[in-house]
C-alpha positions, 0 to 999 in steps of 0.5 A: 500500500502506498502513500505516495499519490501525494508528496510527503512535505520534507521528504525527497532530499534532493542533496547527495549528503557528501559526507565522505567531504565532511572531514576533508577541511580544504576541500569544504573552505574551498567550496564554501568559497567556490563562485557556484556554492550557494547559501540558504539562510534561516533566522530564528528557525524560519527560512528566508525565501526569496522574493522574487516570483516564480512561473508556476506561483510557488515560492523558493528559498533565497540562494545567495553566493555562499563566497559572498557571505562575509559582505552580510553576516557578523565576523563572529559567525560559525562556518556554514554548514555543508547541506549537500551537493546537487548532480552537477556537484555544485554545493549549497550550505546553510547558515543562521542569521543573527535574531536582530539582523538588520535587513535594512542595512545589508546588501541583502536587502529586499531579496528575501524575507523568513517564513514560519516553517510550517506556513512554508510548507504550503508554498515552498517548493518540495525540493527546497522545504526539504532542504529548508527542514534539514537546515533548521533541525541541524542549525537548532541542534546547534544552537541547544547544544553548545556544552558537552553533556558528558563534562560540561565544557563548551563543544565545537562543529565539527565535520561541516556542522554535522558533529559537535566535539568537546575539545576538553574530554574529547567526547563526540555529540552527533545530531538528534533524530527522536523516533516518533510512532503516529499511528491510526488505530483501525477496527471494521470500518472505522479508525481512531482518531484524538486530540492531544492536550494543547492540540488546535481547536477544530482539528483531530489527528492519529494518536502518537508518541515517543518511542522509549529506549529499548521498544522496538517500534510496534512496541511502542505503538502498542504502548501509546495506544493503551495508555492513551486511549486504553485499546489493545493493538492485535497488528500494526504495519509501518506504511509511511515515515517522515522527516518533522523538523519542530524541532528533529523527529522521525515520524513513523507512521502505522496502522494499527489493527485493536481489539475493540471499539471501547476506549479509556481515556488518559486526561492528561495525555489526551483530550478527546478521542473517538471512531470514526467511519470511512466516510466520516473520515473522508469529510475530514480530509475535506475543507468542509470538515466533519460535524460531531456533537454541533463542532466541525472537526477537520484532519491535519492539513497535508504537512503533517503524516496524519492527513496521508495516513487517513487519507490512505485508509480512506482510499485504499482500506486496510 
Protein backbone atom coordinates (compact mmCIF):
# COMPACT_ATOMS: atom_id res chain seq x y z
CA UNK A 1 0.00 0.00 0.00
CA UNK A 2 1.43 3.32 -0.68
CA UNK A 3 1.11 6.84 0.41
CA UNK A 4 2.71 8.46 -2.36
CA UNK A 5 -0.37 9.70 -4.66
CA UNK A 6 0.62 12.93 -2.56
CA UNK A 7 4.40 14.14 -1.74
CA UNK A 8 5.28 13.78 1.73
CA UNK A 9 6.04 17.71 2.93
CA UNK A 10 10.20 17.22 3.99
CA UNK A 11 10.99 14.20 2.09
CA UNK A 12 12.82 13.75 -1.08
CA UNK A 13 16.01 15.43 -0.09
CA UNK A 14 17.39 16.33 -3.19
CA UNK A 15 21.26 16.92 -1.89
CA UNK A 16 23.78 13.94 -2.32
CA UNK A 17 24.88 14.47 1.53
CA UNK A 18 28.51 14.14 0.59
CA UNK A 19 29.53 13.02 3.58
CA UNK A 20 32.97 11.48 2.63
CA UNK A 21 33.93 15.51 2.50
CA UNK A 22 32.98 16.39 5.76
CA UNK A 23 36.26 15.66 7.27
CA UNK A 24 38.20 16.91 4.16
CA UNK A 25 38.90 20.83 5.91
CA UNK A 26 40.47 22.33 2.47
CA UNK A 27 38.12 20.69 0.50
CA UNK A 28 34.95 22.11 2.50
CA UNK A 29 36.88 26.00 2.60
CA UNK A 30 37.45 25.57 -0.77
CA UNK A 31 33.79 25.07 -1.56
CA UNK A 32 32.23 27.21 0.81
CA UNK A 33 34.37 29.78 -1.19
CA UNK A 34 33.54 28.47 -4.83
CA UNK A 35 31.72 31.22 -7.12
CA UNK A 36 28.91 28.23 -7.60
CA UNK A 37 28.17 27.44 -3.89
CA UNK A 38 25.20 28.56 -2.56
CA UNK A 39 23.81 29.78 0.89
CA UNK A 40 20.41 29.28 2.01
CA UNK A 41 19.52 31.02 5.40
CA UNK A 42 17.45 30.65 8.24
CA UNK A 43 16.59 33.08 11.03
CA UNK A 44 15.23 32.01 14.42
CA UNK A 45 14.14 28.85 12.76
CA UNK A 46 12.05 30.43 9.58
CA UNK A 47 13.80 30.10 6.27
CA UNK A 48 14.43 33.41 4.28
CA UNK A 49 12.62 32.93 0.93
CA UNK A 50 13.16 34.73 -1.88
CA UNK A 51 11.48 37.28 -3.01
CA UNK A 52 11.32 37.17 -6.43
CA UNK A 53 8.42 35.42 -8.38
CA UNK A 54 8.40 32.19 -9.98
CA UNK A 55 6.07 30.90 -13.10
CA UNK A 56 4.42 28.23 -11.58
CA UNK A 57 3.38 30.57 -8.24
CA UNK A 58 5.38 28.58 -5.89
CA UNK A 59 7.96 30.33 -3.65
CA UNK A 60 11.78 29.47 -3.44
CA UNK A 61 14.31 29.85 -0.87
CA UNK A 62 16.73 32.84 -1.31
CA UNK A 63 20.07 31.39 -2.59
CA UNK A 64 22.66 33.55 -2.05
CA UNK A 65 26.62 33.09 -3.12
CA UNK A 66 27.91 31.42 -0.13
CA UNK A 67 31.80 33.12 -1.15
CA UNK A 68 29.79 36.32 -0.53
CA UNK A 69 28.73 35.66 2.91
CA UNK A 70 31.46 37.70 4.98
CA UNK A 71 29.59 41.12 2.91
CA UNK A 72 26.41 40.33 5.40
CA UNK A 73 26.67 38.10 8.14
CA UNK A 74 28.96 39.12 11.54
CA UNK A 75 32.83 38.20 11.52
CA UNK A 76 31.97 36.11 14.57
CA UNK A 77 29.56 33.71 12.81
CA UNK A 78 30.43 29.92 12.78
CA UNK A 79 31.10 28.30 9.32
CA UNK A 80 28.33 27.18 7.46
CA UNK A 81 27.14 24.07 7.36
CA UNK A 82 27.56 21.73 4.01
CA UNK A 83 23.78 20.75 3.20
CA UNK A 84 24.92 18.68 0.15
CA UNK A 85 25.96 18.54 -3.37
CA UNK A 86 23.16 18.94 -6.42
CA UNK A 87 24.38 16.12 -9.70
CA UNK A 88 26.14 18.89 -11.32
CA UNK A 89 28.38 18.51 -7.99
CA UNK A 90 27.65 22.43 -7.21
CA UNK A 91 27.18 22.92 -3.29
CA UNK A 92 24.57 24.57 -1.36
CA UNK A 93 25.44 25.38 2.69
CA UNK A 94 23.07 26.65 5.27
CA UNK A 95 23.76 29.27 7.91
CA UNK A 96 21.86 31.41 10.85
CA UNK A 97 21.19 34.75 10.75
CA UNK A 98 21.53 36.69 13.79
CA UNK A 99 17.99 37.36 15.96
CA UNK A 100 18.47 41.10 15.26
CA UNK A 101 19.75 41.07 11.82
CA UNK A 102 19.23 44.21 10.09
CA UNK A 103 17.56 43.95 6.69
CA UNK A 104 17.56 47.49 6.17
CA UNK A 105 21.45 47.85 6.16
CA UNK A 106 22.53 44.95 4.44
CA UNK A 107 23.34 44.16 0.87
CA UNK A 108 20.65 41.64 1.15
CA UNK A 109 18.16 43.92 1.31
CA UNK A 110 14.94 43.16 -0.46
CA UNK A 111 15.71 39.93 -1.58
CA UNK A 112 14.44 37.96 0.93
CA UNK A 113 12.28 37.65 3.78
CA UNK A 114 11.62 34.49 6.59
CA UNK A 115 8.77 32.28 6.52
CA UNK A 116 7.44 30.16 9.61
CA UNK A 117 8.33 26.70 8.54
CA UNK A 118 5.00 25.39 8.96
CA UNK A 119 3.20 28.18 6.59
CA UNK A 120 6.22 27.32 4.05
CA UNK A 121 5.39 24.27 3.60
CA UNK A 122 2.17 25.28 1.78
CA UNK A 123 4.14 27.47 -0.83
CA UNK A 124 7.64 26.34 -0.88
CA UNK A 125 8.72 24.01 -3.23
CA UNK A 126 9.23 20.50 -2.28
CA UNK A 127 12.84 20.27 -3.10
CA UNK A 128 13.71 23.29 -1.24
CA UNK A 129 11.11 22.94 2.06
CA UNK A 130 13.29 19.58 2.32
CA UNK A 131 16.08 21.08 2.35
CA UNK A 132 14.84 24.34 4.36
CA UNK A 133 13.52 21.22 7.50
CA UNK A 134 17.28 19.79 7.06
CA UNK A 135 18.80 23.29 7.65
CA UNK A 136 16.51 24.05 10.63
CA UNK A 137 16.82 20.62 12.61
CA UNK A 138 20.81 20.60 12.44
CA UNK A 139 21.10 24.78 12.86
CA UNK A 140 18.53 24.22 16.02
CA UNK A 141 20.86 21.15 17.11
CA UNK A 142 23.45 23.86 17.16
CA UNK A 143 22.19 26.44 18.99
CA UNK A 144 20.95 23.89 22.05
CA UNK A 145 23.96 22.25 22.16
CA UNK A 146 26.95 24.43 22.79
CA UNK A 147 28.05 22.35 26.22
CA UNK A 148 29.21 18.76 26.25
CA UNK A 149 26.74 16.80 28.24
CA UNK A 150 29.17 14.43 29.30
CA UNK A 151 31.51 17.26 31.09
CA UNK A 152 30.04 20.42 30.54
CA UNK A 153 32.67 22.06 28.54
CA UNK A 154 31.87 24.17 25.66
CA UNK A 155 31.96 21.92 22.50
CA UNK A 156 32.77 22.92 18.86
CA UNK A 157 31.28 21.91 14.95
CA UNK A 158 32.70 19.58 13.59
CA UNK A 159 32.79 17.91 10.12
CA UNK A 160 30.78 20.87 8.17
CA UNK A 161 28.27 21.30 11.18
CA UNK A 162 27.38 17.56 11.28
CA UNK A 163 29.22 16.69 14.56
CA UNK A 164 30.00 18.83 17.66
CA UNK A 165 33.45 17.69 19.87
CA UNK A 166 34.10 18.76 23.30
CA UNK A 167 37.83 19.60 22.89
CA UNK A 168 38.24 19.11 26.85
CA UNK A 169 37.17 15.48 27.30
CA UNK A 170 37.21 14.64 23.85
CA UNK A 171 33.77 13.49 23.57
CA UNK A 172 31.53 13.28 20.23
CA UNK A 173 27.84 14.85 20.11
CA UNK A 174 26.02 13.90 16.54
CA UNK A 175 22.63 15.43 15.51
CA UNK A 176 19.50 14.19 17.41
CA UNK A 177 16.81 12.46 15.48
CA UNK A 178 13.75 11.20 18.11
CA UNK A 179 11.59 8.22 16.71
CA UNK A 180 8.10 9.05 16.79
CA UNK A 181 5.13 6.34 16.23
CA UNK A 182 1.92 8.07 14.89
CA UNK A 183 -0.42 5.68 14.37
CA UNK A 184 -4.18 5.29 13.06
CA UNK A 185 -5.83 2.62 15.14
CA UNK A 186 -8.08 0.70 12.72
CA UNK A 187 -11.44 -1.87 13.64
CA UNK A 188 -14.12 -2.55 10.96
CA UNK A 189 -14.72 0.11 9.27
CA UNK A 190 -13.99 2.92 11.43
CA UNK A 191 -10.48 4.34 12.56
CA UNK A 192 -9.48 6.10 15.79
CA UNK A 193 -8.67 9.50 15.91
CA UNK A 194 -7.69 12.35 19.22
CA UNK A 195 -6.85 15.47 20.14
CA UNK A 196 -3.53 15.97 22.09
CA UNK A 197 -3.90 18.47 25.48
CA UNK A 198 -2.91 21.88 23.60
CA UNK A 199 -3.64 20.39 20.10
CA UNK A 200 -5.62 23.05 17.68
CA UNK A 201 -9.23 23.74 18.05
CA UNK A 202 -11.16 22.44 15.23
CA UNK A 203 -8.85 19.58 14.13
CA UNK A 204 -8.42 15.78 15.38
CA UNK A 205 -5.34 13.53 14.38
CA UNK A 206 -3.91 9.81 14.69
CA UNK A 207 -2.64 9.05 18.37
CA UNK A 208 1.03 9.24 18.64
CA UNK A 209 4.16 9.27 20.92
CA UNK A 210 7.66 8.96 21.58
CA UNK A 211 9.45 5.54 21.11
CA UNK A 212 11.32 4.86 24.66
CA UNK A 213 14.75 3.10 25.00
CA UNK A 214 14.68 -0.41 24.25
CA UNK A 215 10.89 -0.81 22.45
CA UNK A 216 11.08 -1.60 19.12
CA UNK A 217 8.66 0.34 17.08
CA UNK A 218 5.40 -1.66 17.24
CA UNK A 219 6.09 -1.87 20.96
CA UNK A 220 5.82 1.49 21.24
CA UNK A 221 2.72 1.90 19.11
CA UNK A 222 1.01 -0.76 21.18
CA UNK A 223 2.22 1.10 24.11
CA UNK A 224 0.89 4.83 23.02
CA UNK A 225 -2.40 3.18 22.00
CA UNK A 226 -3.21 1.55 25.59
CA UNK A 227 -2.02 4.46 27.53
CA UNK A 228 -3.58 6.98 25.63
CA UNK A 229 -6.98 5.58 24.52
CA UNK A 230 -6.96 2.16 26.61
CA UNK A 231 -7.05 -0.42 23.47
CA UNK A 232 -5.28 -3.23 22.96
CA UNK A 233 -3.36 -3.31 19.33
CA UNK A 234 -3.51 -7.10 17.84
CA UNK A 235 -1.34 -5.88 14.29
CA UNK A 236 0.34 -2.97 13.34
CA UNK A 237 2.38 -2.16 9.79
CA UNK A 238 4.57 0.61 9.17
CA UNK A 239 3.24 2.00 5.77
CA UNK A 240 4.77 5.75 5.92
CA UNK A 241 7.65 7.84 7.77
CA UNK A 242 8.53 11.09 7.52
CA UNK A 243 11.48 13.69 8.47
CA UNK A 244 9.37 16.72 11.06
CA UNK A 245 11.59 19.25 11.80
CA UNK A 246 9.94 21.08 15.07
CA UNK A 247 12.41 20.61 16.33
CA UNK A 248 14.29 16.96 14.63
CA UNK A 249 11.81 13.92 14.50
CA UNK A 250 11.23 10.71 12.50
CA UNK A 251 7.67 10.28 12.37
CA UNK A 252 6.54 6.82 11.95
CA UNK A 253 3.78 6.12 10.95
CA UNK A 254 1.27 2.77 11.45
CA UNK A 255 -1.68 1.19 11.02
CA UNK A 256 -2.93 -0.29 13.68
CA UNK A 257 -5.46 -3.21 13.88
CA UNK A 258 -7.11 -3.05 18.00
CA UNK A 259 -9.30 -5.06 19.64
CA UNK A 260 -12.49 -3.31 20.44
CA UNK A 261 -14.10 -0.16 19.88
CA UNK A 262 -14.11 0.66 23.79
CA UNK A 263 -11.77 3.34 24.94
CA UNK A 264 -10.35 4.52 28.36
CA UNK A 265 -9.11 7.66 28.05
CA UNK A 266 -5.94 9.24 29.50
CA UNK A 267 -6.89 13.20 30.62
CA UNK A 268 -3.51 14.06 30.68
CA UNK A 269 -2.23 12.60 27.52
CA UNK A 270 -5.17 13.45 25.56
CA UNK A 271 -8.33 15.23 25.47
CA UNK A 272 -10.89 13.68 23.44
CA UNK A 273 -10.79 10.53 21.27
CA UNK A 274 -13.47 8.79 19.06
CA UNK A 275 -14.15 6.21 15.97
CA UNK A 276 -14.70 7.43 13.00
CA UNK A 277 -16.28 5.65 9.98
CA UNK A 278 -14.52 5.73 6.46
CA UNK A 279 -16.75 8.38 5.08
CA UNK A 280 -16.54 10.50 8.07
CA UNK A 281 -13.24 10.17 7.68
CA UNK A 282 -13.26 11.47 4.04
CA UNK A 283 -15.31 14.55 5.29
CA UNK A 284 -12.33 15.25 7.49
CA UNK A 285 -9.93 15.34 4.76
CA UNK A 286 -12.28 17.79 3.14
CA UNK A 287 -12.41 21.50 3.69
CA UNK A 288 -15.79 21.46 4.87
CA UNK A 289 -14.75 19.02 7.54
CA UNK A 290 -16.85 16.57 9.77
CA UNK A 291 -19.56 17.75 12.35
CA UNK A 292 -19.66 15.68 15.66
CA UNK A 293 -21.83 16.74 18.64
CA UNK A 294 -22.52 20.53 16.72
CA UNK A 295 -18.47 21.43 16.20
CA UNK A 296 -16.56 20.92 12.86
CA UNK A 297 -13.68 18.95 13.10
CA UNK A 298 -11.27 18.77 10.14
CA UNK A 299 -7.76 16.08 9.86
CA UNK A 300 -4.38 17.81 9.85
CA UNK A 301 -3.59 19.87 6.75
CA UNK A 302 -1.25 17.69 4.30
CA UNK A 303 2.00 18.98 6.04
CA UNK A 304 1.56 16.52 8.86
CA UNK A 305 1.94 12.44 8.19
CA UNK A 306 -1.63 12.01 9.79
CA UNK A 307 -3.56 13.69 6.57
CA UNK A 308 -1.57 10.53 4.45
CA UNK A 309 -2.28 8.20 6.66
CA UNK A 310 -6.09 8.88 6.97
CA UNK A 311 -6.05 9.58 3.55
CA UNK A 312 -4.60 6.27 2.66
CA UNK A 313 -7.06 4.15 4.94
CA UNK A 314 -9.85 6.42 3.42
CA UNK A 315 -8.90 5.02 -0.40
CA UNK A 316 -7.29 2.14 -0.35
CA UNK A 317 -8.50 0.22 3.08
CA UNK A 318 -6.63 -1.76 5.24
Amino acid sequence: MSVHSAPMPFTGYPLDRASALRRDIAAIEALANHPDSDLILIQEGKPVLSTAPSADGSRSLLRLACASRGGFLPRSSPPPILMGLDSQGRATFATSLPARFDWQDSPIQGLGETEDLRAAASILNLTDLAVAGTAKSLLDWHARHGFCANCGHETQAAESGWKRVCPDCKTEHFPRTDPVAIMLAVKGDHCLLGRGIGFRSGYISALAGFIEPGETIEEGCARELNEEAGVRMTKARIVANQPWPFPSQLMIGLIAEVESYDLTIDPHEISQAMWFSRDEARALLSEQGCTRDGAILRAPPPIAIAHHLIKLWVEEGC
